[in-house]
KEKE-3310 file (N, C-alpha, C; in steps of 0.2 Angstrom, whole numbers, plus 5000, padded with zeros to 4 digits):
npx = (4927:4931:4941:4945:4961:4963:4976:4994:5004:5015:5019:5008:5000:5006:5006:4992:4986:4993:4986:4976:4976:4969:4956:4947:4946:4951:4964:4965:4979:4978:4988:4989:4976:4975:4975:4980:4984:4986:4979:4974:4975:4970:4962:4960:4956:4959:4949:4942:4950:4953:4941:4939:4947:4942:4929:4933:4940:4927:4919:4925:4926:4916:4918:4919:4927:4941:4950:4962:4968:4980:4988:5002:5001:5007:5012:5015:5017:5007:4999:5002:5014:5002:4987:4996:5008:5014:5021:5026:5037:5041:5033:5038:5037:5047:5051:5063:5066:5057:5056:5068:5065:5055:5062:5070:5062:5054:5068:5074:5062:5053:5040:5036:5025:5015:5004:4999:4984:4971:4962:4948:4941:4928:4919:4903:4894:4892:4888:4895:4906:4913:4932:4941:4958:4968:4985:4993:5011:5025:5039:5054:5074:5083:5085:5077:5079:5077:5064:5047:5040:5039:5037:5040:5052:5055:5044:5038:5027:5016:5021:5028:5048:5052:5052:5042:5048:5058:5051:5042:5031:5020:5020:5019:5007:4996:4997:4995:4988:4984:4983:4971:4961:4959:4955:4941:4936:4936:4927:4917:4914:4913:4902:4893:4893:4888:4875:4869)
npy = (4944:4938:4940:4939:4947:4951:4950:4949:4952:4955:4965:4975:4966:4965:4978:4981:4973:4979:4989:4985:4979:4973:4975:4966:4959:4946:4945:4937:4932:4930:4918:4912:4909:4897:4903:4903:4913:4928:4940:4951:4967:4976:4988:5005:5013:5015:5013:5002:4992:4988:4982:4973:4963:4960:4956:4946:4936:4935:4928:4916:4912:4914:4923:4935:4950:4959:4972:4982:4995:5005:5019:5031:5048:5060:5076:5083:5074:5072:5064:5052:5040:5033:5023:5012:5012:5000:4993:5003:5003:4990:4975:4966:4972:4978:4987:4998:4999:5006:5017:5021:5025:5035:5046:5050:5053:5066:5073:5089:5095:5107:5108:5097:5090:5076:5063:5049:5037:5028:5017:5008:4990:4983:4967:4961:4948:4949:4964:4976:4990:5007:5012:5028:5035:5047:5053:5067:5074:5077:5072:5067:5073:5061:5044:5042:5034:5016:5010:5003:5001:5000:5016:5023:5027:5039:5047:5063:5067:5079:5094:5086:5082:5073:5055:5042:5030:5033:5033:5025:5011:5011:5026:5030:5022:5030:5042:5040:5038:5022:5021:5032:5027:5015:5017:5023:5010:5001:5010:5007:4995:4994:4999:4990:4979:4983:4987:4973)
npz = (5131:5117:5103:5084:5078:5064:5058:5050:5056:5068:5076:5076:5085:5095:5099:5099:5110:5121:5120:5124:5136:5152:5148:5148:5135:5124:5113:5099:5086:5070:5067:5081:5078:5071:5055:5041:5031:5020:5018:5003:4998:4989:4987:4985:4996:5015:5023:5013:5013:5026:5030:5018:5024:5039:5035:5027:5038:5046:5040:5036:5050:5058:5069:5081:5075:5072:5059:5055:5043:5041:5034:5031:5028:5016:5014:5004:4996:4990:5000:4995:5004:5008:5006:5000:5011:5015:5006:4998:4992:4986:4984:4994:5006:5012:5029:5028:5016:5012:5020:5014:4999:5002:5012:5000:4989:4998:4998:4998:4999:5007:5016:5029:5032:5038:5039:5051:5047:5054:5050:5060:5055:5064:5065:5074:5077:5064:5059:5055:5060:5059:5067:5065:5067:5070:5069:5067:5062:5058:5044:5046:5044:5043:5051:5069:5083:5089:5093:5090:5072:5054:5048:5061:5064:5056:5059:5068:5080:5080:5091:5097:5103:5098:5089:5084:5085:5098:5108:5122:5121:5127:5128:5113:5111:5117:5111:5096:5080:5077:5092:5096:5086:5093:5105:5102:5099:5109:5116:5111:5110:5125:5128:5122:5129:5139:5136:5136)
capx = (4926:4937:4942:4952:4963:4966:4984:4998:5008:5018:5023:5005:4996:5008:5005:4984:4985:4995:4981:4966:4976:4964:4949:4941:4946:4955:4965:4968:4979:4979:4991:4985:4969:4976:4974:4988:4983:4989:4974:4975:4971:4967:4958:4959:4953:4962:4942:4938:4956:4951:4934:4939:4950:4938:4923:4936:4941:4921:4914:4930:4927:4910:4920:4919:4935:4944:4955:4964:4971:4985:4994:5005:5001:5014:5006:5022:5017:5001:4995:5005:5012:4995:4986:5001:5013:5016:5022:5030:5044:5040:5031:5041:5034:5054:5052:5071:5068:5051:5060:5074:5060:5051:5066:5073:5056:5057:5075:5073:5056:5052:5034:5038:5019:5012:5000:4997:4976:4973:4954:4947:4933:4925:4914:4901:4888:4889:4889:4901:4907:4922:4932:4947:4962:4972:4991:4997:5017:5029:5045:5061:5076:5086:5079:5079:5075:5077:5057:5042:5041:5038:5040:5040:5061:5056:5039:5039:5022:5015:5019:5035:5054:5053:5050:5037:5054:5059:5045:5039:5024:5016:5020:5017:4999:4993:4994:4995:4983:4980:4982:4967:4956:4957:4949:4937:4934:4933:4923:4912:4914:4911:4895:4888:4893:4883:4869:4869)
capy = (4943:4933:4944:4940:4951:4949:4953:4943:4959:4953:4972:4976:4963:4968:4986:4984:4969:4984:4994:4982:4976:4974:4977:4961:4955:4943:4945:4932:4933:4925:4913:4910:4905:4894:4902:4906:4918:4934:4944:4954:4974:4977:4993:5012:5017:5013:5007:4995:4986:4984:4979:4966:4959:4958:4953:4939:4933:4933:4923:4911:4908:4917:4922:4942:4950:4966:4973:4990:4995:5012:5023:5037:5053:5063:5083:5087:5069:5071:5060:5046:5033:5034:5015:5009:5011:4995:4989:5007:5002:4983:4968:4964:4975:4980:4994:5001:5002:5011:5023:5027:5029:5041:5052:5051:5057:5070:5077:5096:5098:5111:5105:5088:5090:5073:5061:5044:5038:5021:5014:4997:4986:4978:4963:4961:4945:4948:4968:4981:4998:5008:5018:5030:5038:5050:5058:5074:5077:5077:5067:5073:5070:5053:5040:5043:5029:5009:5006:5003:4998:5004:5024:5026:5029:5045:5051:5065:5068:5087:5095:5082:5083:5062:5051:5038:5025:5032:5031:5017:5007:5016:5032:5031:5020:5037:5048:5037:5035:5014:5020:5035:5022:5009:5021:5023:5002:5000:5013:5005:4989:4993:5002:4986:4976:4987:4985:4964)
capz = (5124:5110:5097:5082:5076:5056:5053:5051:5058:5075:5079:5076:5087:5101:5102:5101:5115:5126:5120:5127:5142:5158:5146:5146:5129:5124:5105:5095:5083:5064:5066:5084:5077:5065:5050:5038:5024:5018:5016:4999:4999:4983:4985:4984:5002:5021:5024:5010:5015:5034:5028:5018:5029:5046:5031:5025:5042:5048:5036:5037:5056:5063:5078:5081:5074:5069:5055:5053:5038:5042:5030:5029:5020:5016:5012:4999:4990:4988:5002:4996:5004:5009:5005:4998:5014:5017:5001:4997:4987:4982:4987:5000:5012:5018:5033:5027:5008:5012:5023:5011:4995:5008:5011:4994:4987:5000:4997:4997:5001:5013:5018:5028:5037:5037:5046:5050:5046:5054:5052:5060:5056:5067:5065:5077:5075:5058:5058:5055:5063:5057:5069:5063:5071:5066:5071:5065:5064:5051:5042:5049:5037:5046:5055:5075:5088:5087:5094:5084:5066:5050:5048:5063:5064:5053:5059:5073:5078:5081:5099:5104:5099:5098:5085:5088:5087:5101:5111:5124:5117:5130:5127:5107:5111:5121:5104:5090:5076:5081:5097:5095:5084:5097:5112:5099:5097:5117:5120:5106:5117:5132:5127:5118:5134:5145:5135:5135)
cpx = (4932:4937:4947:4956:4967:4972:4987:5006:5009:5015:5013:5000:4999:5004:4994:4984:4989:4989:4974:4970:4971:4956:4946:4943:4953:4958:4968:4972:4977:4981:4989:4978:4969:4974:4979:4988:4985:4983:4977:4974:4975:4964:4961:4960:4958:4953:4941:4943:4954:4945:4934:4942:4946:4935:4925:4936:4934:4920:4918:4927:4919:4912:4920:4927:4935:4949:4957:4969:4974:4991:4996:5002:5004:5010:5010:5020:5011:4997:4997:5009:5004:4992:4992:5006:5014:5018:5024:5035:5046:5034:5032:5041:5042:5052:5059:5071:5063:5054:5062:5069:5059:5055:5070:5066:5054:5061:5072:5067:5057:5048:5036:5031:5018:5006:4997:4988:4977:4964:4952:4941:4933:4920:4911:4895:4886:4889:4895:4902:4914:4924:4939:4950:4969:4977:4993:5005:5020:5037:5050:5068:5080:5082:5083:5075:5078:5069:5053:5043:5039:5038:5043:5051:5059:5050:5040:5033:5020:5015:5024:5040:5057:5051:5046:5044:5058:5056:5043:5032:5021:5014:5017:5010:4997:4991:4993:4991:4980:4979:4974:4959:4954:4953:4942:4930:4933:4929:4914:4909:4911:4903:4891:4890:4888:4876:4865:4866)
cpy = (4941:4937:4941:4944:4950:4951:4948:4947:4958:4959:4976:4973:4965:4974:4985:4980:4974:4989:4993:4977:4980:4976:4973:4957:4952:4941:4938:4932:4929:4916:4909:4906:4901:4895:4906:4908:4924:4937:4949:4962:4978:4985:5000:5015:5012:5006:5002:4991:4984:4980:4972:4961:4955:4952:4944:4932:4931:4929:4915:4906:4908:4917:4932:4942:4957:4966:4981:4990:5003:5013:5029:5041:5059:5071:5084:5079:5066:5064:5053:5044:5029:5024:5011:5009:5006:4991:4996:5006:4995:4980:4967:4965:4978:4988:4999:5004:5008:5020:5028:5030:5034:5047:5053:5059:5064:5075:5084:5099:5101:5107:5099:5087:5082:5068:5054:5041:5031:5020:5006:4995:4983:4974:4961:4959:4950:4958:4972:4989:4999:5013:5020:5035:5041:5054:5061:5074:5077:5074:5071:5071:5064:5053:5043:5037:5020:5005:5006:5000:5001:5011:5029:5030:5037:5049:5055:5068:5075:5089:5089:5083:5075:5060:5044:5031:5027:5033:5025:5013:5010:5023:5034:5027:5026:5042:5045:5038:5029:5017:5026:5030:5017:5012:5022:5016:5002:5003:5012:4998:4987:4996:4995:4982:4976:4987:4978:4965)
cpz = (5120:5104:5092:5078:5070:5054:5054:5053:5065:5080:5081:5085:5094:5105:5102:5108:5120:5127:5125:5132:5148:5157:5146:5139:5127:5114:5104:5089:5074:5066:5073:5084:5070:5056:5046:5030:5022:5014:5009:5002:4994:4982:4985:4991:5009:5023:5019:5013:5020:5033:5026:5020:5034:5041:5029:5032:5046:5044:5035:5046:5060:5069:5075:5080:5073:5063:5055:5046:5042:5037:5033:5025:5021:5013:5007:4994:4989:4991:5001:5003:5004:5010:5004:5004:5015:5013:4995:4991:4987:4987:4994:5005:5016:5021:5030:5021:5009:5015:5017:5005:4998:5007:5005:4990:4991:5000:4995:4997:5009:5018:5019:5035:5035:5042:5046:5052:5048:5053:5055:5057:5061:5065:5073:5076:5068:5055:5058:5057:5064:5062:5065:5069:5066:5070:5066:5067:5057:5048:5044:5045:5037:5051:5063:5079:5084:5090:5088:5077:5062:5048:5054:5067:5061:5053:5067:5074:5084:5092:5102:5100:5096:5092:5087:5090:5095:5108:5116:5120:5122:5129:5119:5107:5113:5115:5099:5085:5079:5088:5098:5094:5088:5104:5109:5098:5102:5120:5117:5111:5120:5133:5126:5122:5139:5145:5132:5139)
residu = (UNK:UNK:UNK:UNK:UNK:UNK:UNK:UNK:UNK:UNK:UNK:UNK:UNK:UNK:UNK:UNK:UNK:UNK:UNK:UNK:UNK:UNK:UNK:UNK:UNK:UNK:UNK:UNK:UNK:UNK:UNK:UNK:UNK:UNK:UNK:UNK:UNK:UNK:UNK:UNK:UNK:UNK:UNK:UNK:UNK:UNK:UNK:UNK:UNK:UNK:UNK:UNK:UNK:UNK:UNK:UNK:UNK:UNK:UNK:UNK:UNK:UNK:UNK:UNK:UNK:UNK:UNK:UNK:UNK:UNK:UNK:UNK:UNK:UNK:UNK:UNK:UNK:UNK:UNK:UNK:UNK:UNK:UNK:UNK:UNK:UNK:UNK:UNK:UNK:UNK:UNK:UNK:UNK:UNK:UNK:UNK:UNK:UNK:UNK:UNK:UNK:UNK:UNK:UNK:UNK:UNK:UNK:UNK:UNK:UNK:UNK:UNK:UNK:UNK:UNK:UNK:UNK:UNK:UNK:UNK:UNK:UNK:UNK:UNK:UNK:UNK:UNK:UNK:UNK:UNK:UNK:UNK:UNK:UNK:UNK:UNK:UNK:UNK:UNK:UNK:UNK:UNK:UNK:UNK:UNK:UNK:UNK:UNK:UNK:UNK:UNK:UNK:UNK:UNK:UNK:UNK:UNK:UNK:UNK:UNK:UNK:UNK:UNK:UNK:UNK:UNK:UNK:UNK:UNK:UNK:UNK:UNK:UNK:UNK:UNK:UNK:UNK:UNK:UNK:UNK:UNK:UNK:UNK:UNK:UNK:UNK:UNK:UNK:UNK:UNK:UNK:UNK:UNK:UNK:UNK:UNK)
# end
């Protein structure tokens, strides 16, 4: 099955196509599928952003597609970064400034539980079904690791002494949030395959 996959997120498109090798499907990304727009996400919630995104790219192409929207939430910051992680500390989406905000905000908090929430859409002829994935761990106070992207230099998730940077893509697909949500998406899949 041909999926496209609404982001415009490299580091992203990588780690789910590790996640759905040998499953039968084939991701497509954005720019793979010629289209070259920057989905807004405008809203409140991890779900309306993924939502609008798939919903955008459906009615764009009518080809089955997915989106995930994934935040940080930080328990000492009131659940921020939250929807906003990825534009943290401007516009410009920088991984590095996000960081330094993070741990600045941070500075002399006790409590550094946090946990990253990822939800997808799926579109499917025209329907939708959400799944979510959630990891538990908490900020640790410098960055450790050069893998992965986005917090993951300062996220160390419950039960390892690693940070998901320094992690294989294999090894942080296994526990992850995306990586949780997407066992969820395939096993949705393979259910509605089985019953074609």
């Amino acid at each position: 099955m041909k999926l496209i996959f609404a982001t415009n997120n490299p580091n992203k498109v990588k780690e789910i196509r590790s996640l759905l090798a040998d499953k039968g499907y084939e991701i497509i990304s954005l720019k793979e599928a010629g289209i070259d727009i920057d989905i807004p996400e405008p809203y409140e919630t991890l779900h309306e952003n993924a939502s609008a995104k798939s919903g955008t790219i459906y009615k764009m192409t009518g080809i089955n597609c997915f989106s995930e929207d994934t935040g940080l939430e930080v328990t000492a910051l009131n659940g921020e970064p939250g929807v906003k992680s990825a534009r943290y500390a401007g516009e410009n989406k920088s991984f590095e400034a996000n960081i330094d905000k993070l741990l600045l905000n941070l500075a002399g908090e006790n409590d550094r539980s946090a946990r990253f929430r990822t939800v997808i859409s799926l579109i499917i002829d025209g329907k939708e079904t959400l799944f979510e994935g959630i990891c538990e761990g908490h900020i640790i106070l410098e960055r450790k690791g050069n893998g992965g992207f986005g917090y993951d230099p300062v996220f160390q998730p419950k039960g390892y002494s690693t940070t998901f940077a320094e992690m294989s893509l294999e090894e942080k697909a296994a526990i992850s949030h995306r990586g949780r949500a997407t066992v969820k998406l395939v096993t949705f899949l393979n259910t509605l395959a089985a019953n074609t």
